[in-house]
C-alpha positions in Angstrom: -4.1 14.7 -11.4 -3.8 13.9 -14.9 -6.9 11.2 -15.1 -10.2 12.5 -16.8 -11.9 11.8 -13.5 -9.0 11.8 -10.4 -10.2 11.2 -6.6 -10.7 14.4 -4.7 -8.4 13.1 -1.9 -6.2 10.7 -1.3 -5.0 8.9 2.4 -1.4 7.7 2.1 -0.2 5.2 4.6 3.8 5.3 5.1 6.3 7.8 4.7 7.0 7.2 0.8 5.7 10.0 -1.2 6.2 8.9 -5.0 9.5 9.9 -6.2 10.3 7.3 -9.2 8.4 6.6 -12.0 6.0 3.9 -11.6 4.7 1.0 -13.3 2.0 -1.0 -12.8 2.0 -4.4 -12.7 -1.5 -6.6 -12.2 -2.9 -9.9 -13.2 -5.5 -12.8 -12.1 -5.9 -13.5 -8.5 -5.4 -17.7 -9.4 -2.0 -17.5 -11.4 -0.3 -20.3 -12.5 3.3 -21.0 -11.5 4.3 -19.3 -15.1 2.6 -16.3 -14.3 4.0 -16.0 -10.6 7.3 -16.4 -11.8 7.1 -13.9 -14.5 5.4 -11.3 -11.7 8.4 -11.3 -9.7 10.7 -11.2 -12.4 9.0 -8.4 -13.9 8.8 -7.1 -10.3 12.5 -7.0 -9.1 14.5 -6.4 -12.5 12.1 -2.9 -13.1 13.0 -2.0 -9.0 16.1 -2.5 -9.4 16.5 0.0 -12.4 15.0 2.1 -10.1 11.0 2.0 -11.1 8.5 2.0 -8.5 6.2 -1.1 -8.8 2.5 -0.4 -8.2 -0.5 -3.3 -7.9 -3.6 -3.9 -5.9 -2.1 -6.0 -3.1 -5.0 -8.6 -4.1 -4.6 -12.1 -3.9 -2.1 -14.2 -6.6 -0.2 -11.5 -9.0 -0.7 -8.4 -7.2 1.1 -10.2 -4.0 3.6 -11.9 -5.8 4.6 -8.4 -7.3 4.5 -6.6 -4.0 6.8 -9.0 -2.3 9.2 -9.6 -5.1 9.6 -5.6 -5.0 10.2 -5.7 -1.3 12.8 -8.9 -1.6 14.7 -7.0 -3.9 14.9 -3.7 -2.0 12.8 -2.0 -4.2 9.6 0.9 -3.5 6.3 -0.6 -3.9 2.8 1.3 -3.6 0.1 -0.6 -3.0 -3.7 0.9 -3.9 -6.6 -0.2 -1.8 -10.1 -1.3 -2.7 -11.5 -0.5 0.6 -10.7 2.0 3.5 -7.5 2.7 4.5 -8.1 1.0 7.8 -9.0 -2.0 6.3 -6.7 -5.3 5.3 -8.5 -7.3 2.5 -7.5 -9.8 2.1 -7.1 -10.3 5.6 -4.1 -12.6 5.5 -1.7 -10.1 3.6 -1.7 -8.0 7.3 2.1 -8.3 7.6 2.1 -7.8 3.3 0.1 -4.5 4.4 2.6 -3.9 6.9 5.8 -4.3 5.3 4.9 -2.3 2.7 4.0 0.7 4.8 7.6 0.3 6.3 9.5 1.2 2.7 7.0 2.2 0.4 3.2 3.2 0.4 -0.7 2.1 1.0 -2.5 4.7 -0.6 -7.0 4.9 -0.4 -9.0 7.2 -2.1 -12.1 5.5 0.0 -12.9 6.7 3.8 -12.0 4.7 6.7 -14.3 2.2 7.9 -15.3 1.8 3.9 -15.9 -2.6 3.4 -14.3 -3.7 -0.5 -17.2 -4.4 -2.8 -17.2 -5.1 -6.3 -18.0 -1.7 -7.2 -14.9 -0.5 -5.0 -12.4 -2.2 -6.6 -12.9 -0.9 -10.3 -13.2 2.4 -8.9 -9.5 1.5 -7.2 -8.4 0.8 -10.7 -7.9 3.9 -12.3 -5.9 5.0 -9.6 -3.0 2.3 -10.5 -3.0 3.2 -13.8 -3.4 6.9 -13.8 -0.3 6.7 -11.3 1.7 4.7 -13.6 3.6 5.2 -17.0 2.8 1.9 -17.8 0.4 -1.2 -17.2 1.2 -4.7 -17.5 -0.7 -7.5 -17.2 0.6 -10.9 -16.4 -2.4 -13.1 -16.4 -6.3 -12.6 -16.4 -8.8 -14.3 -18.0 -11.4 -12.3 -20.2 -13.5 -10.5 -17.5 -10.7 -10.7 -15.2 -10.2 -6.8 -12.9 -6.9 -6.5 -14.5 -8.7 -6.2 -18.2 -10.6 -2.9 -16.7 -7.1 -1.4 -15.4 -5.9 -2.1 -18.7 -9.1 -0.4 -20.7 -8.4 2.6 -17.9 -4.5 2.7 -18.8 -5.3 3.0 -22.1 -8.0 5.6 -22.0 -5.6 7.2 -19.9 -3.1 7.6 -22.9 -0.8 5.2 -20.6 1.2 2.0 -22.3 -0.4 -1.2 -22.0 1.6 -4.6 -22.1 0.6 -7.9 -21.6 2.6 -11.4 -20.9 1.6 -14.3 -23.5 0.6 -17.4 -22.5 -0.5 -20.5 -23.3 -3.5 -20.9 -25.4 -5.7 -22.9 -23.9 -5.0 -21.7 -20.4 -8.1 -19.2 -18.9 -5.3 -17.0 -17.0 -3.8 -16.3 -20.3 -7.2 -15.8 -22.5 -7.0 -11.8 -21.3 -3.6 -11.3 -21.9 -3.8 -12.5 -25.3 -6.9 -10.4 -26.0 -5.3 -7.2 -25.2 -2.4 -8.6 -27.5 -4.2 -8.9 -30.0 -6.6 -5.6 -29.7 -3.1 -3.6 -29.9 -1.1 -4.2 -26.3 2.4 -4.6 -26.6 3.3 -7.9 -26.4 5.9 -8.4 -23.7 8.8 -10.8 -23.0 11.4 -8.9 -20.9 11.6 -5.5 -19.4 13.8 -4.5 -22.3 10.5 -4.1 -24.1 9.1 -2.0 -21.6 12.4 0.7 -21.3 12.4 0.4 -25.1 9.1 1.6 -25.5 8.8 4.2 -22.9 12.3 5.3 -23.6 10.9 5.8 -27.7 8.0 7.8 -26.3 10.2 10.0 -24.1 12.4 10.8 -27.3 9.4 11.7 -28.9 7.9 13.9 -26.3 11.3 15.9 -26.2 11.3 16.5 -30.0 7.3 18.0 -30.3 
């Protein structure tokens, strides 16, 4: 409700209606073996301090963050670029599933509706207008995750990104939005440092 332009409706999947603060955690859909093991990390250490993790349940980082969240207990939301009815990619149907069971697949697109490259931009702004926070992992310049971040931060929502090597494609994003002002981020301590400055700061205006 906050978002300059929110959906006018919204078709949640599962019983979990958002009850924790969330954050956001996206990245390329070919990661590297560094970035999938810095998803889940990220992943389970924020569930377990009680966040709720939100992604795109897209192939490579979005996955990889869903399931770490559910292997460690924890509440995940996952936002669709397509109709509610509809599994894309098809082979994360027991992903889909499982989620549903704990946590939530949430559509602002009406059933029967096919994912498209217009649809999943328009899916974007829904995972960062729902979170306090957006991190990106790994993406690579025109990477989707670069437009969640741009929409997190027109939002007025935090925007961190993981470093990486160089001369690696998946980290050329990242390292962008490092450089154009994201905060550049190593553990979750930075994250809970940095929301936990803002909240002080809120309380005192």
């Amino acid at each position: 409700k906050e978002i300059y332009d929110p959906p006018a409706g919204l078709t949640f999947l599962g019983n979990y209606r958002i009850k924790q603060p969330c954050i956001a955690i996206v990245g390329t859909r070919q990661p590297t073996l560094y970035g999938r093991s810095v998803a889940r990390r990220l992943a389970q250490d924020l569930s377990r301090m009680g966040f709720c993790i939100v992604s795109g349940i897209a192939r490579g980082i979005d996955s990889e963050v869903h399931k770490a969240t559910l292997d460690a207990g924890g509440k995940t939301v996952a936002i669709l670029g397509c109709g509610p009815d509809i599994i894309y990619p098809p082979e994360n149907i027991d992903l889909y599933r499982n989620i549903i069971k704990t946590g939530a697949v949430i559509s602002e697109f009406p059933f029967g509706r096919r994912a498209d490259k217009q649809t999943f931009p328009i899916r974007n702004r829904i995972i960062s207008g729902l979170s306090l926070a957006t991190v990106v992992v790994e993406s690579n310049i025109k990477g989707g995750s670069m437009i969640t971040a741009r929409l997190a931060g027109e939002q007025g929502r935090q925007v961190f990104a993981v470093p990486g090597r160089i001369d690696q494609a998946s980290s050329l994003g990242c390292l962008q939005l490092i450089r154009d002002g994201a905060i550049l981020l190593t553990s979750i301590k930075d994250i809970i440092e940095e929301l936990s400055y803002l909240n002080q700061i809120q309380k005192s205006q």
